[in-house]
matplotlib code that plots the C-alpha trace (Angstrom):
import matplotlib.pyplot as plt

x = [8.6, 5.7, 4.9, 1.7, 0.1, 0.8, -1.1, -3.8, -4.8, -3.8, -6.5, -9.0, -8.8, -9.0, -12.0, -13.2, -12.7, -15.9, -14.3, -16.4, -17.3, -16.6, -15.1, -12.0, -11.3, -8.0, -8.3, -5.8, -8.5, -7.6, -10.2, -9.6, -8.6, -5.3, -3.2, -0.6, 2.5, 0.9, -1.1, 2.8, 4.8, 1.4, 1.8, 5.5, 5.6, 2.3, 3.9, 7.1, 5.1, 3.1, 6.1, 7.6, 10.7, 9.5, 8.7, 5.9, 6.8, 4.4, 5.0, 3.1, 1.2, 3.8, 1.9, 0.6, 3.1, 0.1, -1.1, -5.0, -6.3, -9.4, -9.0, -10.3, -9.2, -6.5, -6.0, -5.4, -6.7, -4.4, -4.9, -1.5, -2.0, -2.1, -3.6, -5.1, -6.0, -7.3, -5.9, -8.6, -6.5, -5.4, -7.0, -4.2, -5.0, -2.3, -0.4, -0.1, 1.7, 3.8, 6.5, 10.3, 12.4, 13.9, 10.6, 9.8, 12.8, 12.2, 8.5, 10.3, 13.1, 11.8, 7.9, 6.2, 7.4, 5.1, 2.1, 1.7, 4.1, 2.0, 4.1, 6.2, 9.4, 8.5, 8.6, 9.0, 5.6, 4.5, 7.2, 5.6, 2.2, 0.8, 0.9, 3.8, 2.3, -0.4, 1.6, 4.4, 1.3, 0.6, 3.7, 4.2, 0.8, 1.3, 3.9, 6.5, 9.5, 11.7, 14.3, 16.1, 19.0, 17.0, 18.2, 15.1, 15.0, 12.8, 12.6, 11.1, 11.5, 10.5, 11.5, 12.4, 9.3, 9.4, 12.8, 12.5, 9.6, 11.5, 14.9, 13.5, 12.1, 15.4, 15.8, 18.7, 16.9, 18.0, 15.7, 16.8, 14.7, 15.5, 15.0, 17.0, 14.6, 12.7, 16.2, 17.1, 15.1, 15.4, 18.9, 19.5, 18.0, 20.7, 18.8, 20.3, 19.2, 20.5, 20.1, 20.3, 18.1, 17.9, 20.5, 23.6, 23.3, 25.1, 23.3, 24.8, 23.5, 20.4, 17.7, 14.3, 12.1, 11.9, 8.9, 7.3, 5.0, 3.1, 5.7, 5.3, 2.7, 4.8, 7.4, 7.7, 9.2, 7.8, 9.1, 12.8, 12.5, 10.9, 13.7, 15.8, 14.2, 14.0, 17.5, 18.3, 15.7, 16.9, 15.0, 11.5, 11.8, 9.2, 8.3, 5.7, 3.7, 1.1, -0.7, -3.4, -6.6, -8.6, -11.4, -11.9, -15.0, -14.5, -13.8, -17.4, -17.7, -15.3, -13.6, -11.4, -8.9, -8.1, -6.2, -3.0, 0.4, 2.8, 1.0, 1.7, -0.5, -3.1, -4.6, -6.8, -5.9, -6.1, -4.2, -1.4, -0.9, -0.9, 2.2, 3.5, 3.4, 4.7, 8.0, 7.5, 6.0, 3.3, 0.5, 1.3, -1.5, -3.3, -5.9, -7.9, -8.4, -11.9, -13.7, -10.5, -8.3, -5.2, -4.4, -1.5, -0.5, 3.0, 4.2, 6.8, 9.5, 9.3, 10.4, 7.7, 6.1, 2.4, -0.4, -2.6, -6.5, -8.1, -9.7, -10.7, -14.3, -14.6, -12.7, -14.6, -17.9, -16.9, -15.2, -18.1, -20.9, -18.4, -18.5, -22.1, -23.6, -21.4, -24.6, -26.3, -23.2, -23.7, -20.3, -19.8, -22.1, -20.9, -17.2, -18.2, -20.3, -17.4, -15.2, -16.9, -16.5, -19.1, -19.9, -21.0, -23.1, -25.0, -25.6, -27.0, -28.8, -27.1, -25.3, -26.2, -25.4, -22.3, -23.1, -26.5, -24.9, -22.1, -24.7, -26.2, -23.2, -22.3, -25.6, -24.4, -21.8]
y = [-22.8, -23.7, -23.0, -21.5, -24.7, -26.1, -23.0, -22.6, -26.5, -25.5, -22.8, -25.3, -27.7, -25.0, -25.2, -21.8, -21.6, -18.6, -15.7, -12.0, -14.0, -16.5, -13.3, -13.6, -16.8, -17.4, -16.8, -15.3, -12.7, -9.3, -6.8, -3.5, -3.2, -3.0, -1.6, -3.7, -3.1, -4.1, -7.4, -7.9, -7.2, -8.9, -12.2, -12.6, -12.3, -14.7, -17.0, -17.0, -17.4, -20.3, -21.8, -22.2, -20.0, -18.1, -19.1, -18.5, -18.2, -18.7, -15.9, -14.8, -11.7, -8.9, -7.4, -10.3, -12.9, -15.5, -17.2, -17.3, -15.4, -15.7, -15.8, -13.0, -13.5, -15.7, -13.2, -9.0, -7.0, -8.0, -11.9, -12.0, -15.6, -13.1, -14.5, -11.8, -12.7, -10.6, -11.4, -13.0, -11.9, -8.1, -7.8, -6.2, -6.5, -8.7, -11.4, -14.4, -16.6, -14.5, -14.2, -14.6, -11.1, -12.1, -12.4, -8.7, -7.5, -9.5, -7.6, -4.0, -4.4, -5.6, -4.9, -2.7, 0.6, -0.6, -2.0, 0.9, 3.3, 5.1, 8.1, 8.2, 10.7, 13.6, 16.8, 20.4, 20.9, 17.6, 17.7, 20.8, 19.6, 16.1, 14.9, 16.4, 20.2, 18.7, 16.1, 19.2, 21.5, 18.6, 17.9, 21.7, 22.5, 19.4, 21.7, 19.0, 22.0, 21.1, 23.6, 24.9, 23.0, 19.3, 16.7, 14.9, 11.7, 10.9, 7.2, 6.0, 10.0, 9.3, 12.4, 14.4, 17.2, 16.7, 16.8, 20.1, 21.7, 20.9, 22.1, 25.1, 25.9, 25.9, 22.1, 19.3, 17.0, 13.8, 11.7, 7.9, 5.8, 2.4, 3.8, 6.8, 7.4, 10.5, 11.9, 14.3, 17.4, 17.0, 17.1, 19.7, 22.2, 21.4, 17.9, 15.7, 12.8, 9.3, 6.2, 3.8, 1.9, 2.3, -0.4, 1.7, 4.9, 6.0, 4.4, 6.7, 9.9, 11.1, 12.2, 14.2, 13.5, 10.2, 10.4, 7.5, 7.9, 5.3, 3.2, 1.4, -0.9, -2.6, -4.0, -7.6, -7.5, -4.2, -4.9, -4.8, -1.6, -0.2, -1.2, 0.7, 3.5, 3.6, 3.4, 6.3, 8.7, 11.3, 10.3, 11.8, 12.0, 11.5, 9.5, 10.7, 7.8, 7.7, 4.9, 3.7, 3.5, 0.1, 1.8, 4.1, 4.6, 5.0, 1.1, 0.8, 0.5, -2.6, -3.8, -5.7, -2.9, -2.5, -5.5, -5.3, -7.5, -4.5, -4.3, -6.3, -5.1, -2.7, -0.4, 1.1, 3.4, 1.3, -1.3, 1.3, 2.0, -1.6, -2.1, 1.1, 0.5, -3.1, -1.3, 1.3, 4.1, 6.1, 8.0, 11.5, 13.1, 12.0, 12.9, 11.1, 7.2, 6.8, 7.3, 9.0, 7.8, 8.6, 7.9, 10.2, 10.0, 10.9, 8.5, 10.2, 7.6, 6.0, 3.6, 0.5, -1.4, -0.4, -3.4, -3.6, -3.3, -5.7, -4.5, -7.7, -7.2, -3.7, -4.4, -7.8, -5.8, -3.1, -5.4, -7.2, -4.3, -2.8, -6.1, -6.7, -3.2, -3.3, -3.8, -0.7, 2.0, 3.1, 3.8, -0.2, -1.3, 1.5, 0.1, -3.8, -2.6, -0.7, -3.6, -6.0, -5.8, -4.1, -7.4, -9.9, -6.9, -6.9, -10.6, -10.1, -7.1, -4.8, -2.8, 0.5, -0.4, 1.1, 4.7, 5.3, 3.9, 6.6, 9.3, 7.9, 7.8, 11.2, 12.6, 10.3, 12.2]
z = [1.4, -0.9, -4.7, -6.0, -6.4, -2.9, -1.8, -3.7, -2.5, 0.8, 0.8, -0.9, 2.2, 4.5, 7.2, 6.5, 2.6, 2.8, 1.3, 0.6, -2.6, -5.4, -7.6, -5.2, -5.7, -7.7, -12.0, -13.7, -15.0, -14.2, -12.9, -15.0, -18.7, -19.2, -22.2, -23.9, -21.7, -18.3, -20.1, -21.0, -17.8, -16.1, -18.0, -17.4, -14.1, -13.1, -15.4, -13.0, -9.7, -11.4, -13.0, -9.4, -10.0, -6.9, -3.3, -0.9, 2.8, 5.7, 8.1, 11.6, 11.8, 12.7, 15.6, 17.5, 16.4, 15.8, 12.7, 12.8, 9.9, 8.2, 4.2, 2.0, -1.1, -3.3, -6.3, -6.9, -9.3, -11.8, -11.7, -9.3, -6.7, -3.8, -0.7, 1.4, 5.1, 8.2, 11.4, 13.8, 16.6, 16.0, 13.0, 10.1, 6.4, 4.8, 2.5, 3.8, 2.6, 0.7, -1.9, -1.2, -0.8, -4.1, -5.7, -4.4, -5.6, -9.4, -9.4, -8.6, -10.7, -14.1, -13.7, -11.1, -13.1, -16.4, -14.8, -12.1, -13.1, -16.2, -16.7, -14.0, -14.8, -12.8, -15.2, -13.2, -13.7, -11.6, -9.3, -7.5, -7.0, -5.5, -1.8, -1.0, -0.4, 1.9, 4.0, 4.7, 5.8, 8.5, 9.6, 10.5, 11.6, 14.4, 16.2, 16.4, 17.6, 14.6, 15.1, 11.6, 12.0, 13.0, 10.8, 8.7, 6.6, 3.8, 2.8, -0.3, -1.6, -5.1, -6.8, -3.7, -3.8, 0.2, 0.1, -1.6, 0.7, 4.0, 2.3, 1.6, 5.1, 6.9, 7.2, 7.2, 5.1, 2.8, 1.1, 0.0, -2.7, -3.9, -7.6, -8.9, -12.1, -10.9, -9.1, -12.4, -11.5, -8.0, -7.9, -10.8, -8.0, -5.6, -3.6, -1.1, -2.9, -1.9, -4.3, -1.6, 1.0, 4.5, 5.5, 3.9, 5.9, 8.9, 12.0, 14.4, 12.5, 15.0, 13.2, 14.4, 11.9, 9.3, 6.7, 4.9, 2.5, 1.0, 1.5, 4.8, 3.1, 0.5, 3.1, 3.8, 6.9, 8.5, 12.1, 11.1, 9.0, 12.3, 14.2, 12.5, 12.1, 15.8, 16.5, 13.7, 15.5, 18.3, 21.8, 21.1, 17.6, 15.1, 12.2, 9.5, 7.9, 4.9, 3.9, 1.6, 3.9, 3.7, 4.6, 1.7, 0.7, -2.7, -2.9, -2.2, -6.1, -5.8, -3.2, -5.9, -6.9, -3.4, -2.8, -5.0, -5.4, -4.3, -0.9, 1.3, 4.5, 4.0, 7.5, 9.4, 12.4, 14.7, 12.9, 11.9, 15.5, 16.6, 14.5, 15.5, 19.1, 19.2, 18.1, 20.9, 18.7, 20.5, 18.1, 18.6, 15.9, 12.8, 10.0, 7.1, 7.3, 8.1, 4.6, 3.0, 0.3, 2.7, 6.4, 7.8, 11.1, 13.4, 16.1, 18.3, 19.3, 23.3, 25.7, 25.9, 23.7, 23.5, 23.6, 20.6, 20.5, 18.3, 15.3, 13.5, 14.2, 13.0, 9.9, 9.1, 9.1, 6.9, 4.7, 4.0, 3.8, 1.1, -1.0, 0.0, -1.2, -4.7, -6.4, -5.2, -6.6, -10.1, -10.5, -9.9, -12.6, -14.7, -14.6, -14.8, -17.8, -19.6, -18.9, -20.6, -24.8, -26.4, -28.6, -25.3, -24.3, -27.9, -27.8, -24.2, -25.1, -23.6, -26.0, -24.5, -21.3, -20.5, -21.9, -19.7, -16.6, -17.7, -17.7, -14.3, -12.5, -13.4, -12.3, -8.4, -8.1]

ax = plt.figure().add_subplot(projection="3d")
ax.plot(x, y, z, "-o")
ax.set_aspect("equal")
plt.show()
């Protein structure tokens, strides 16, 4: 185990120190303006990692068990140490080295809800619209002969609006979430909500379907949640995943707010599967990822471990023309414009700056 320090200089003596650029470089300078409860939450818990009273632990890429990564970055957009690395041999997005479990669970428990939660209660207004509509149209539309009675399992529920959706199409369904804040409406309608994580249900209840949304990305040790999952699953059975995609476009305007302390790996298709199939997941159907915002995609449960493809190279180059072509997005130079105060800009000239960029990028899009 190492502190921050021992990593940061670790990193500095590195052979190949070249990251996208200097901006990723570690500074405590966050990348976005923040209100006064996330500079707060934001402080105190860089102040912990930097203090020492957490550990980082060198780990081995998950899907090819190697450690040959090439560095991208040593900070988020919050001014977090996170060292982001690509895999040189299979090519996943993630942390590495990384926090302790117990400095996950710290974060989670006494931050995560005020620097990324906003308003996060679901009201019954909210808890009837979002993702959940769309991902239950996919899962039904890829003809996966649920029958009405098939048990289902959502993980990492949230407030339970899947829960609801496949409840009331005829389904067996329970969702779990490590976080019971959003449970009131949910179960006021009559929910099988669980405030629990996957470790304390029933292993030999056989389920057809598991879902994981947006969830799957902020495990540190993705391999044995898979394991389980596996083992819960009916022979052929399914499991739903959503993820952030890495290669969403929209981060063409900065590449920055992409790489965050809560996740740990970040995917493409290809990578997603390469996990996947090292835990003898097979792709079965998926949509969005290339461009999009979201990647969704089912993996029916199988026999053998499935090889993965490299997808270093493909990542590397997109990576790079996203950071490269920053310069050439208005919306970029709109936001890096707006986040600086409006006094440096006067003594630069530049007070108007931000407003007719504004207008520009509006006009772009």
């Amino acid at each position: 185990m190492t502190t921050f320090l021992d990593n940061i200089n670790c990193l500095k003596s590195m052979k190949e120190r070249k990251l996208l650029s200097r901006r990723f470089r570690y500074s405590p300078i966050a990348n976005y303006i923040m209100n006064e409860t996330q500079r707060v939450h934001v402080t105190a818990f860089r102040n912990k990692i930097i203090n020492g009273e957490f550990k980082y632990i060198e780990r081995s890429c998950p899907v090819c068990d190697l450690s040959e990564f090439l560095v991208i970055g040593e900070k988020d957009r919050c001014g977090f140490p996170v060292f982001t690395v690509l895999c040189k041999v299979c090519g996943l997005w993630q942390t590495n080295p990384r926090l302790e479990d117990i400095g996950y669970k710290s974060f989670y428990q006494n931050h995560y809800r005020y620097i990324w939660g906003g308003k996060r209660k679901a009201s019954k207004e909210g808890f009837y619209k979002g993702r959940a509509n769309s991902q239950y149209e996919f899962i039904i539309k890829s003809n996966l002969d649920l029958k009405e009675s098939s048990k289902i399992l959502d993980i990492g529920c949230g407030s339970g609006s899947l829960v609801y959706k496949f409840s009331k199409g005829g389904y067996d369904c329970i969702g779990i979430d490590y976080d019971d804040y959003n449970f009131e409406y949910g179960k006021s309608i009559g929910l099988n909500l669980l405030n629990c994580s996957l470790g304390d249900l029933d292993y030999s209840k056989k389920y057809a379907l598991v879902t994981m949304s947006h969830s799957l990305e902020h495990l540190n040790n993705p391999n044995q949640y898979l394991n389980i999952i596996y083992e819960m699953l009916e022979d052929n059975g399914y499991l739903f995943i959503e993820v952030p995609s890495i290669q969403n476009r929209s981060f063409g305007t900065d590449l920055m707010h992409s790489i965050t302390f809560p996740h740990v790996f970040g995917f493409t298709l290809q990578s997603l599967s390469n996990l996947l199939g090292k835990e003898r997941f097979s792709l079965y159907i998926h949509e969005g990822g290339t461009g999009g915002r979201h990647l969704s995609a089912i993996f029916q449960k199988s026999k053998k471990q499935i090889s993965f493809i490299s997808d270093f190279q493909n990542t590397e180059t997109f990576l790079r023309s996203i950071e490269r072509n920053r310069f050439f997005k208005i919306d970029y130079m709109y936001k890096k414009a707006k986040f600086h105060s409006y006094g440096f800009r006067s003594k630069v000239g530049l007070s108007h700056l931000s407003s007719w960029l504004g207008k520009m990028s509006k006009k772009a899009y």
